[in-house]
C-alpha positions as CSV (number, residue, x, y, z in Angstrom):
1,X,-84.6,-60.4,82.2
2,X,-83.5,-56.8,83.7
3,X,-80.8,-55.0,82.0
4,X,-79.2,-51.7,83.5
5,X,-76.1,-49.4,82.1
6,X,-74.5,-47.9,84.7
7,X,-70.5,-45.8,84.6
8,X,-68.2,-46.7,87.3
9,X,-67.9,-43.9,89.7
10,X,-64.7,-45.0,91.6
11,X,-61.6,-43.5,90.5
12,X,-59.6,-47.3,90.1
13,X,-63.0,-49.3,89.1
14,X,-63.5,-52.5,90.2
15,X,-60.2,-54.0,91.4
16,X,-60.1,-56.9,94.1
17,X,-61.6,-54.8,97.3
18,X,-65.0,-53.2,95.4
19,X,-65.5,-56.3,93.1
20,X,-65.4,-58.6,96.7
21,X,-68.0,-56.0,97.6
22,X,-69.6,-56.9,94.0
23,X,-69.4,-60.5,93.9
24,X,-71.0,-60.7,97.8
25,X,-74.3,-58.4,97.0
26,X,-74.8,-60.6,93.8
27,X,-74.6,-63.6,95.6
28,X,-77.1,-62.0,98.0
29,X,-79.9,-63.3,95.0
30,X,-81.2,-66.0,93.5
31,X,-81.4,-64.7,89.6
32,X,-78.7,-65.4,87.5
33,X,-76.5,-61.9,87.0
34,X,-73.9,-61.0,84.6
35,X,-71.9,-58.7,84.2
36,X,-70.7,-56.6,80.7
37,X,-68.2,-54.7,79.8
38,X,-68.5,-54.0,75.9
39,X,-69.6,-57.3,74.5
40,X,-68.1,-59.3,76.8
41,X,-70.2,-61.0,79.3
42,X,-69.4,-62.9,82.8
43,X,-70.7,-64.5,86.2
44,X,-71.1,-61.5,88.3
45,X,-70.7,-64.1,91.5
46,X,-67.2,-65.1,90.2
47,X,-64.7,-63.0,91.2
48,X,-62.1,-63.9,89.0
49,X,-64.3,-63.4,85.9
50,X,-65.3,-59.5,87.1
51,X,-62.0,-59.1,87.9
52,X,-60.8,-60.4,84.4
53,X,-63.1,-57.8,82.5
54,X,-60.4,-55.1,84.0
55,X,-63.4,-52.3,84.6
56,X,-61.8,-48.8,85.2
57,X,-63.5,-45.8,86.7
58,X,-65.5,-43.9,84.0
59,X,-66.3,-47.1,82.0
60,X,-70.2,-48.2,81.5
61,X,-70.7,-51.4,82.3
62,X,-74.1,-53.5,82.0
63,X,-75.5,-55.2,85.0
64,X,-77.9,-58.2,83.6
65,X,-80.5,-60.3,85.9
66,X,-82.4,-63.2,85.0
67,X,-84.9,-65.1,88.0
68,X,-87.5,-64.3,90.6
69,X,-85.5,-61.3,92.0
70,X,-83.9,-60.0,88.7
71,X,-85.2,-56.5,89.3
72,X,-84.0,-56.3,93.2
73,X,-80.5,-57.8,92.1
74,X,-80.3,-55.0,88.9
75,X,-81.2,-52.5,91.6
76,X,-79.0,-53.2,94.5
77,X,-75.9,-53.9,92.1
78,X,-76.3,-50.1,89.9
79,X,-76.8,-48.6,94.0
80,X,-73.6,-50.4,94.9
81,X,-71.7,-49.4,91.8
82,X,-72.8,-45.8,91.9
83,X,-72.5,-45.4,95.6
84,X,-68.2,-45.5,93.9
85,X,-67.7,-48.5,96.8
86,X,-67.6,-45.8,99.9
87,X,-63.7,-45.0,98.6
């Protein structure tokens, strides 16, 4: 299992456009990955349930991967998150 913290750089955090972005680079791998927003944990290939944790900019979220590309998926997710969606 691969666990990373990582602050959401975008200003409005992870509404519908950047959590589509999300959802479609998690999907890119096999692992299982979650997604955390103070102790509450969900499918980071739903969109529904990262949109339902309601992540604003500034707030540190977890990124969690379990499988045979846990570190790849940990590591293309934190990129995408601090890369602040290209907005």
């Amino acid at each position: 299992m691969c666990i990373k913290d990582v602050v959401v750089q975008n200003q409005v955090g992870l509404h519908a456009r950047p959590a589509t972005f999300f959802i479609q680079k998690a999907n890119e791998f096999k692992s299982s990955v979650w997604v955390e927003k103070e102790e509450r944990r969900v499918n980071a290939k739903s969109l529904l349930g990262v949109l339902s944790l309601g992540i604003l900019g500034g707030t540190s979220i977890k990124i969690i991967a379990d499988g045979a590309d846990e570190s790849d998926a940990v590591d293309a997710l934190t990129k995408l998150v601090l890369s602040g969606f290209a907005e």
